[in-house]
VOMAR-892483 format. One record per residue (C-alpha): residue number from 1; residue in one letter; x, y, z. Coordinates in steps of 0.001 Angstrom, whole numbers. Layout:
BEGIN
+-----+--------+---------+---------+---------+
| num | residu |      c1 |      c2 |      c3 |
+-----+--------+---------+---------+---------+
| NUM |      A |       X |       Y |       Z |
...
+-----+--------+---------+---------+---------+
***
This chain:
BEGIN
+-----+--------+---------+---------+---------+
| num | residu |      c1 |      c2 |      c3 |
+-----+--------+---------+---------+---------+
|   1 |      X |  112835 |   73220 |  131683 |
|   2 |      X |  110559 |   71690 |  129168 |
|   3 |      X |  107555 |   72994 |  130169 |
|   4 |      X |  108474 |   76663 |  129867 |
|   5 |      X |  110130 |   75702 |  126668 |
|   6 |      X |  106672 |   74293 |  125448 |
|   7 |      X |  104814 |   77094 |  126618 |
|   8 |      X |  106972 |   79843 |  125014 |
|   9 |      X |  106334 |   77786 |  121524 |
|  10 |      X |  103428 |   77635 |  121833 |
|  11 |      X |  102539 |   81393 |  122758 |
|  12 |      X |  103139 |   82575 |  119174 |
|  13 |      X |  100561 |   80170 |  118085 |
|  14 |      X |   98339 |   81303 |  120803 |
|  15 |      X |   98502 |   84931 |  119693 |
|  16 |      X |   97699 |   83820 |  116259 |
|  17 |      X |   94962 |   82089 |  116843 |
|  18 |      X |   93343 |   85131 |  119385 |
|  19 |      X |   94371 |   87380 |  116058 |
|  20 |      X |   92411 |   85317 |  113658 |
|  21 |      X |   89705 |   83320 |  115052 |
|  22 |      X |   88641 |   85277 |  118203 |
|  23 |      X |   89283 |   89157 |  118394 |
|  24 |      X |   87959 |   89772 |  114824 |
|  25 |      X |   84551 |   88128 |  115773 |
|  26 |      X |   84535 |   90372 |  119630 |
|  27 |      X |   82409 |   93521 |  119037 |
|  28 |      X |   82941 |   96014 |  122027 |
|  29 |      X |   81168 |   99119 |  122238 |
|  30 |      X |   82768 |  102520 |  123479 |
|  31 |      X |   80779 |  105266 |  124973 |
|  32 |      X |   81670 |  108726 |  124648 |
|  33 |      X |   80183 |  111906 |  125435 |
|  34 |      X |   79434 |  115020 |  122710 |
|  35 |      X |   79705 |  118032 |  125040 |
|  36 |      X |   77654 |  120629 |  123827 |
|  37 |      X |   77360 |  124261 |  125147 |
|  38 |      X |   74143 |  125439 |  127027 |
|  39 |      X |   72724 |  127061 |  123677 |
|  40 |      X |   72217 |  123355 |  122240 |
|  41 |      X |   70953 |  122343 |  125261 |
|  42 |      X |   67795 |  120647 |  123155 |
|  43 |      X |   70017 |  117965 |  121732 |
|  44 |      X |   70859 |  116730 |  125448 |
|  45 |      X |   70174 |  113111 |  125462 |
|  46 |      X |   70270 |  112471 |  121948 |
|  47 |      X |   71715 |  109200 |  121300 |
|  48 |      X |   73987 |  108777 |  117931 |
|  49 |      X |   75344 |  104958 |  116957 |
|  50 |      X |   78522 |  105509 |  114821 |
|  51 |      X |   79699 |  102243 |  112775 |
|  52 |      X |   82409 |  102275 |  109944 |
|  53 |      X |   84345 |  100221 |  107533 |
|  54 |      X |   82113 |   97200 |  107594 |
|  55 |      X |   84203 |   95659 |  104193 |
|  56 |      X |   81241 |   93492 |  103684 |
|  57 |      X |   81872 |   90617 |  101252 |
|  58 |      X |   80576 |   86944 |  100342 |
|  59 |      X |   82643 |   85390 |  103504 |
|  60 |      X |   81420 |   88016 |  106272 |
|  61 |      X |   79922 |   86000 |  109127 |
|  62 |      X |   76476 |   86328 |  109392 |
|  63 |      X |   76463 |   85523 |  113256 |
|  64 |      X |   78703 |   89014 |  113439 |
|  65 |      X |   76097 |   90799 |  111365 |
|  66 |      X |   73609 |   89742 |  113883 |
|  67 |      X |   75868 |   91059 |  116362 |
|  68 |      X |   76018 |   94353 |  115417 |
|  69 |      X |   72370 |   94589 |  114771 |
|  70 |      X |   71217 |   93553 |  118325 |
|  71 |      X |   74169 |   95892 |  120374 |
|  72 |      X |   72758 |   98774 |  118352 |
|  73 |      X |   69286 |   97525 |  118743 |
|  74 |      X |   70134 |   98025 |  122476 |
|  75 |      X |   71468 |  101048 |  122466 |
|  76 |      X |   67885 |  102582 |  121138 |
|  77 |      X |   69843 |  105112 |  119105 |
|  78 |      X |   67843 |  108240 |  117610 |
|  79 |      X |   70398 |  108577 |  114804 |
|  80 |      X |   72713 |  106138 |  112963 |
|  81 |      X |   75797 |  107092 |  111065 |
|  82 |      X |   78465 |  105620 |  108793 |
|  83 |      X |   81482 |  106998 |  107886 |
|  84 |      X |   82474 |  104652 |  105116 |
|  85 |      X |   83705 |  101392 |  103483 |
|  86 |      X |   80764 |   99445 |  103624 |
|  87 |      X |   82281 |   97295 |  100972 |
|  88 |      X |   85465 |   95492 |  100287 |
|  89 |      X |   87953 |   96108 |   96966 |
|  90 |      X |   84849 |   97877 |   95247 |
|  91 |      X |   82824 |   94721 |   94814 |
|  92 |      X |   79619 |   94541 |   95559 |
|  93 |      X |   78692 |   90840 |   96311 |
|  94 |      X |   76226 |   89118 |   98405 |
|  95 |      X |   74461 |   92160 |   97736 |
|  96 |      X |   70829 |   90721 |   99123 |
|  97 |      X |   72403 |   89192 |  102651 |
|  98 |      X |   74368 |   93168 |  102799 |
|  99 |      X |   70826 |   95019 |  102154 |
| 100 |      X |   69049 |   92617 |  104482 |
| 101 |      X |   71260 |   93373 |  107217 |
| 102 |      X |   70569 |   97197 |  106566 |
| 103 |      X |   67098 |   96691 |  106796 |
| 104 |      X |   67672 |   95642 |  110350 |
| 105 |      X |   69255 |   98828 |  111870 |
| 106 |      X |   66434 |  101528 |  112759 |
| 107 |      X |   66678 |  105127 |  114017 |
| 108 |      X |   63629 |  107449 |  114601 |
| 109 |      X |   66114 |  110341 |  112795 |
| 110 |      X |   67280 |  108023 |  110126 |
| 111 |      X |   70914 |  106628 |  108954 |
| 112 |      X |   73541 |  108490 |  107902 |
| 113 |      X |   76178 |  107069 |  105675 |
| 114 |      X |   79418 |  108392 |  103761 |
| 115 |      X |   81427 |  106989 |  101138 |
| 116 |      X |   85123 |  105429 |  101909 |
| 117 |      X |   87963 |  104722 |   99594 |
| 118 |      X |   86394 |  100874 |   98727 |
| 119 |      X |   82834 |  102308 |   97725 |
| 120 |      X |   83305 |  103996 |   94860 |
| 121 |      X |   83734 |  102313 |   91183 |
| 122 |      X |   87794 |  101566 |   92095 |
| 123 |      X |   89339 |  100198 |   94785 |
| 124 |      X |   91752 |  103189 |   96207 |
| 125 |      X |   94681 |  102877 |   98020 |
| 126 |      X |   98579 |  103810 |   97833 |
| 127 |      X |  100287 |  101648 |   94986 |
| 128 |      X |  103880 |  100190 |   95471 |
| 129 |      X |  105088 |  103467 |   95235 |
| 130 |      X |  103273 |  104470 |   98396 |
| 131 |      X |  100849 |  107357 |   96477 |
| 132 |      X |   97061 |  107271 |   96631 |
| 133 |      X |   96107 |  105399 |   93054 |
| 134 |      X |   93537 |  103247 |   91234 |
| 135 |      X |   94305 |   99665 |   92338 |
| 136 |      X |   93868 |   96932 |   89801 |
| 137 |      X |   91354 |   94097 |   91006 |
| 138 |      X |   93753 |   91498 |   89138 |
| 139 |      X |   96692 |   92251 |   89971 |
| 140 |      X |   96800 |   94772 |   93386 |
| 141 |      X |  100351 |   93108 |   94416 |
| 142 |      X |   99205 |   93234 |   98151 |
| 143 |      X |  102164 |   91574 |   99661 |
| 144 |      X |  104716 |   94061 |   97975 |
| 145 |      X |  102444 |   96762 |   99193 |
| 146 |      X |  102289 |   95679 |  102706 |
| 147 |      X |  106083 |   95207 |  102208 |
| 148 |      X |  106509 |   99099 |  101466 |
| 149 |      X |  103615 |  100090 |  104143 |
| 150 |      X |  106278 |   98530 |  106545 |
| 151 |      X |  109333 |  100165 |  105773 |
| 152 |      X |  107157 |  103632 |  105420 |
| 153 |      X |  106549 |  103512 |  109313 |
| 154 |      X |  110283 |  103579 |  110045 |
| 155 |      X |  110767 |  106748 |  107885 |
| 156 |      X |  109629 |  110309 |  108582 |
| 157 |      X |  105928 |  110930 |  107770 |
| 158 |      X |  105603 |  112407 |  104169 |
| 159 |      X |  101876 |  114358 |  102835 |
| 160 |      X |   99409 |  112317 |  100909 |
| 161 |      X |  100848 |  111920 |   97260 |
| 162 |      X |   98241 |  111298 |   94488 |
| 163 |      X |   99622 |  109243 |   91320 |
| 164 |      X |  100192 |  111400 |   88485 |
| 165 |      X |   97520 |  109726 |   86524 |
| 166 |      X |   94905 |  109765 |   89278 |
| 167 |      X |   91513 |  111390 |   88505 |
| 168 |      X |   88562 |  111988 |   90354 |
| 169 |      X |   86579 |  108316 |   90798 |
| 170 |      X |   82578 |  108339 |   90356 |
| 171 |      X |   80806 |  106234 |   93768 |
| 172 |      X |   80027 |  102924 |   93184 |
| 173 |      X |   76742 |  102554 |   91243 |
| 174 |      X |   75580 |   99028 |   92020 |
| 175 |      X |   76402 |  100423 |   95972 |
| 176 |      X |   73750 |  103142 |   95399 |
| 177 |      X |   71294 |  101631 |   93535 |
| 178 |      X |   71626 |   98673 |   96699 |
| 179 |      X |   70988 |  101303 |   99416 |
| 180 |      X |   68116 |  102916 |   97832 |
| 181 |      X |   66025 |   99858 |   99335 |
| 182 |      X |   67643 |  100519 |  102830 |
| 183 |      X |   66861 |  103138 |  105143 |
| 184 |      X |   70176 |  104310 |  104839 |
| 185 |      X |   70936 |  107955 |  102897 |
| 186 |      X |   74414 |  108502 |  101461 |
| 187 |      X |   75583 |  112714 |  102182 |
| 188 |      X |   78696 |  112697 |   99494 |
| 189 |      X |   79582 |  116721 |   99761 |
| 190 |      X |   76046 |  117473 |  101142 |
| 191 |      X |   74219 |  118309 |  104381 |
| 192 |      X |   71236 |  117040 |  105751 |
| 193 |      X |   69215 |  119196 |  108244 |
| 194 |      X |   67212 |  117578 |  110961 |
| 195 |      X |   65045 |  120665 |  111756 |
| 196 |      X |   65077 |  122516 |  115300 |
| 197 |      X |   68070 |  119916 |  115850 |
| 198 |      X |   71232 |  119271 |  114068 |
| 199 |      X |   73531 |  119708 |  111107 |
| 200 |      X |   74751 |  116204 |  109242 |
| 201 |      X |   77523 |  117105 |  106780 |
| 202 |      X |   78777 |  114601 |  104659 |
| 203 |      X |   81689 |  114644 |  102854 |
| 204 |      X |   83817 |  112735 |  100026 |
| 205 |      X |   86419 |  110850 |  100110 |
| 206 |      X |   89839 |  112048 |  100173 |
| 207 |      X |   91368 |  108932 |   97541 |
| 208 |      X |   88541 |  109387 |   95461 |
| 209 |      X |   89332 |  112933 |   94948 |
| 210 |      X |   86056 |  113983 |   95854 |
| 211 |      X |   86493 |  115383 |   99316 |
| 212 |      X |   84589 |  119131 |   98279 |
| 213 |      X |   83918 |  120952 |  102109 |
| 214 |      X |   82931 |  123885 |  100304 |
| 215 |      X |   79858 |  122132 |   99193 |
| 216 |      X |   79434 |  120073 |  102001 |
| 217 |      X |   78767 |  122925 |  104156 |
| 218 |      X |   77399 |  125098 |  101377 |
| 219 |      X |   73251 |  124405 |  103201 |
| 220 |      X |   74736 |  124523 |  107002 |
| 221 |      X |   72780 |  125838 |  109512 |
| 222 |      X |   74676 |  127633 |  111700 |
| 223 |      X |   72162 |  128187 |  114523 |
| 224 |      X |   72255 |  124210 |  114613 |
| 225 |      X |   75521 |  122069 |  115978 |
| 226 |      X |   76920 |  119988 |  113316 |
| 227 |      X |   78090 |  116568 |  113030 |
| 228 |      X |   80557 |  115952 |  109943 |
| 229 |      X |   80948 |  112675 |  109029 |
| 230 |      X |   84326 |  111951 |  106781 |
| 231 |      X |   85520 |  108624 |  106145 |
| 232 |      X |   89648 |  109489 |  106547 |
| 233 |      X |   90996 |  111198 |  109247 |
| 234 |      X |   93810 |  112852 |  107381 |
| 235 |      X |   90860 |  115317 |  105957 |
| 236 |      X |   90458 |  116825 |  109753 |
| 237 |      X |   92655 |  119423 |  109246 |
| 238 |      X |   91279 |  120508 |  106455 |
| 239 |      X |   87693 |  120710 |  108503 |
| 240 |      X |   88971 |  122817 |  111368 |
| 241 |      X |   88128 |  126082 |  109744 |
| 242 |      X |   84609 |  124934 |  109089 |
| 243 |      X |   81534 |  124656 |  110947 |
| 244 |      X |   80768 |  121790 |  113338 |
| 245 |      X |   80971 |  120314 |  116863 |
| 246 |      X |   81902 |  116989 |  116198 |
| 247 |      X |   83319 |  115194 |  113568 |
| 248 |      X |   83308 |  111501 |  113012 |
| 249 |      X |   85729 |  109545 |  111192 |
| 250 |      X |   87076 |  105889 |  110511 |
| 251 |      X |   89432 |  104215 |  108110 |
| 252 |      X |   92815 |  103216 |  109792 |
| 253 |      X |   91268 |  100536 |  111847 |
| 254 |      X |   92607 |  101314 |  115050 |
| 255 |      X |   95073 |   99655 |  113003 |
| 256 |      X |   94012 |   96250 |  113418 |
| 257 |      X |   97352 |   94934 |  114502 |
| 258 |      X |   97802 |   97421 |  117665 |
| 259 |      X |   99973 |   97337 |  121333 |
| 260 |      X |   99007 |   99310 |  124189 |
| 261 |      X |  102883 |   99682 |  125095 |
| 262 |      X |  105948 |   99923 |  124643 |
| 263 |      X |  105572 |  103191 |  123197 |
| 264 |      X |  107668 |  103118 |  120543 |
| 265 |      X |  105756 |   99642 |  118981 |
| 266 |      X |  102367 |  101376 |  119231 |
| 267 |      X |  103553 |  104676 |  117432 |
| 268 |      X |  105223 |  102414 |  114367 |
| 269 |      X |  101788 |  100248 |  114231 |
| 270 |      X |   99508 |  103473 |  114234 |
| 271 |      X |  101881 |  104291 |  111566 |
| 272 |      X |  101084 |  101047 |  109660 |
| 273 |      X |   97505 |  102784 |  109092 |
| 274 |      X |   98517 |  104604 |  106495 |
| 275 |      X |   97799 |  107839 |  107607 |
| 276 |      X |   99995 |  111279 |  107356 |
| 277 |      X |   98221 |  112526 |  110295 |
| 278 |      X |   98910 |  108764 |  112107 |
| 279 |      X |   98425 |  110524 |  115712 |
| 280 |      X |   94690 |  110305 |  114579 |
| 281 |      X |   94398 |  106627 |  113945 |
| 282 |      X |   92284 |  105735 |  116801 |
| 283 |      X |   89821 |  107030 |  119648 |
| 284 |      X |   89167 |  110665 |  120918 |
| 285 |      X |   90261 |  113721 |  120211 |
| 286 |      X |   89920 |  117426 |  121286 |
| 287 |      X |   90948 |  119943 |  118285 |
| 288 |      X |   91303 |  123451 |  117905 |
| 289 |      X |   87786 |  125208 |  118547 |
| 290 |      X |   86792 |  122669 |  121145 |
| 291 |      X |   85610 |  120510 |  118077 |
| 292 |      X |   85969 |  116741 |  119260 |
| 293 |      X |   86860 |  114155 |  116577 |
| 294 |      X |   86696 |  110218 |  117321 |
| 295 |      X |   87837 |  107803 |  115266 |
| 296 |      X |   86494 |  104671 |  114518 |
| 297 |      X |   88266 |  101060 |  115227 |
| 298 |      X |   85572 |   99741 |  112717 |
| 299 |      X |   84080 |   96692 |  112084 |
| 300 |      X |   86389 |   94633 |  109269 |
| 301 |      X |   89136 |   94536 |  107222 |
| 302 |      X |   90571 |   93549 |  104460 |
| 303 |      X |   91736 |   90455 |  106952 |
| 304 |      X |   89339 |   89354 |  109688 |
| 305 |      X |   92769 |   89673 |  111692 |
| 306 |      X |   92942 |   91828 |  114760 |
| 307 |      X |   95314 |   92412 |  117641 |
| 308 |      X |   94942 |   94807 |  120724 |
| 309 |      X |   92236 |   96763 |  118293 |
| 310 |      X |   88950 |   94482 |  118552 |
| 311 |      X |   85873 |   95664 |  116497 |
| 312 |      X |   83364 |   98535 |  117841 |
| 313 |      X |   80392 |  100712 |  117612 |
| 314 |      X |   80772 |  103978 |  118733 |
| 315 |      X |   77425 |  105052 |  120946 |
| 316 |      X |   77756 |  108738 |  121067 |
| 317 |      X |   75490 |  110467 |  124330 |
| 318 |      X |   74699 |  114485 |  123865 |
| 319 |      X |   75452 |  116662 |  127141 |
| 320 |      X |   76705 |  119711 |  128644 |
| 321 |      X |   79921 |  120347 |  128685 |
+-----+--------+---------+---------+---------+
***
C-alpha cells in the first residue's frame, strides 16, 4: 500500500518538473501543407519556416537558440516568417546575443517578421479588469491578473474590451533599430511582393491599436497568393473578407498549460489564452473561402513552463490541393 501511496505523491512533482525543466526546452516541428489551386501551381514546393513569440530576454537558453537555428537550418526553407513577440514585457535586453541569433537564420526569399503585443514601446495585455491596456513594468500585478484570467474561462466569452484610456502604442524603437542589422524585415500594415511569386501582408497588432488591413493590403497583388502574417488570432475574422490564401498567426501559446482530453479541461485551458475567438488557440484551420489559418504553439513565454503544448516551428510545404 505504500508504494502506490509514494508513487501518487510523487506524480505531482513529476508533472512539475516535465512542466518546468523539460517540455519548455523540447522543440518539435509540425508539417503542414498550403494547398494551392492549379493557377499557383509555380509556388509548388516552396518551403516557408513559421516561428513566433520567441519572448527573448537575458535568461533565454542559448542551447535552445541553437536549437531552433539548426531544425530550421534543416528544413532549407526559401522563406522565413514571424508573426510576433520576439521580445518579452517590451524590454529589449541582451540585445547583441538576440541579433546574433538572427544572423543565424537564412532564407534565399528573406525573413518576414510582424510585431506582437510585447514589441512595441508598452507591454500590452488585459489589466485586472480583463480589458486590453498599457501594463506598468513596476507594478503589472501578474498574480491578480492570472487570478481574473482564471475565473474569465468559466464565464461566457465576452469581445475584446480596450481600456478607456488606451491609445494607439508606437513599435518598439530600440527593437527596430536592433533588426536593421539582421536579415529580418518588419511588414507593420504593409505588403511585401516577391515578384512572379507571392503576396506577404503584414499587419499590426490588435493591443497596440494598430491592426490597419486596409493598408496592409492597400499594394496586394491579386494575380499572386498571399500569405498574411498577424500576430493574434482574434484579428482572423476581421481578414476573411480580404485577400489571401493563408494566414499565419501566433500568440495564445497553444496555451502553454494544455490537455488533450477530457474535453471539457482542454476547452477551459484554450480559454486561459486569452482569446475571444479561443476555438483558434492552436493548430489548423480551414475558414470561409478555403483560406487556411494555423496557429502557432510558439517558442516561449512569459514562463519557460509548458504542459501538453511543447515549443514548435511550423515548416509550411506549397502543393495542390
Amino acid at each position: 500500500m505504500l508504494l502506490p501511496l509514494s508513487l501518487f505523491a510523487a506524480l505531482p512533482l513529476g508533472m512539475c518538473a516535465w512542466a518546468s525543466l523539460i517540455e519548455p526546452n523540447l522543440l518539435i516541428p509540425s508539417h503542414i501543407p498550403w494547398k494551392l489551386g492549379k493557377k499557383f501551381s509555380f509556388l509548388y514546393g516552396f518551403r516557408i519556416a513559421h516561428i513566433s513569440d520567441l519572448h527573448f530576454c537575458k535568461n533565454f537558453p542559448q542551447k535552445f537558440l541553437k536549437k531552433i537555428s539548426m531544425k530550421i537550418k534543416e528544413f532549407s526553407p526559401d522563406l522565413i516568417v514571424f508573426s510576433g513577440d520576439l521580445l518579452c514585457r517590451a524590454r529589449v535586453e541582451d540585445g547583441e546575443r538576440l541579433k546574433a541569433f538572427l544572423n543565424t537564420l537564412e532564407a534565399p526569399m528573406g525573413i518576414f517578421a510582424v510585431l506582437g503585443n510585447h514589441d512595441y514601446e508598452a507591454y500590452l495585455s488585459r489589466n485586472c479588469k480583463s480589458e486590453i491596456s498599457v501594463i506598468p513594468q513596476e507594478n503589472s500585478a501578474p498574480l491578480k491578473r492570472a487570478f481574473i484570467s482564471i475565473i474569465q474561462a468559466f464565464l461566457p466569452s465576452s469581445p475584446n474590451q480596450y481600456a478607456p484610456n488606451h491609445t494607439p502604442q508606437h513599435p518598439n524603437s530600440q527593437l527596430l533599430t536592433l533588426l536593421q542589422d539582421t536579415p529580418v524585415r518588419v511588414l507593420h500594415n504593409s505588403c511585401h511582393l516577391i515578384p512572379d511569386k507571392l503576396n506577404i501582408v503584414g499587419l499590426g497588432d490588435l493591443f497596440a491599436k494598430q491592426f490597419c488591413p486596409e493598408d496592409a493590403f492597400a499594394h496586394y497583388n491579386p494575380t499572386l497568393p498571399g500569405l498574411i502574417l498577424s500576430h493574434n488570432p482574434d484579428t482572423v475574422p476581421m481578414l476573411l473578407h480580404y485577400p489571401g490564401e493563408l494566414i499565419l498567426a501566433g500568440h495564445s501559446h497553444g496555451p502553454q498549460i494544455s490537455l488533450p482530453w477530457p474535453k471539457f479541461a482542454k476547452k477551459i485551458l484554450e480559454r486561459l489564452s486569452g482569446l475571444e475567438h479561443f476555438h483558434f488557440a492552436r493548430g489548423s484551420f480551414t475558414l470561409e473561402g478555403n483560406k487556411q489559418l494555423y496557429v502557432n504553439r510558439g517558442l516561449g513565454g512569459l514562463k519557460r513552463i509548458r504542459f501538453f503544448s511543447p515549443p514548435e516551428v511550423c515548416f509550411i510545404h506549397c502543393n495542390h490541393d
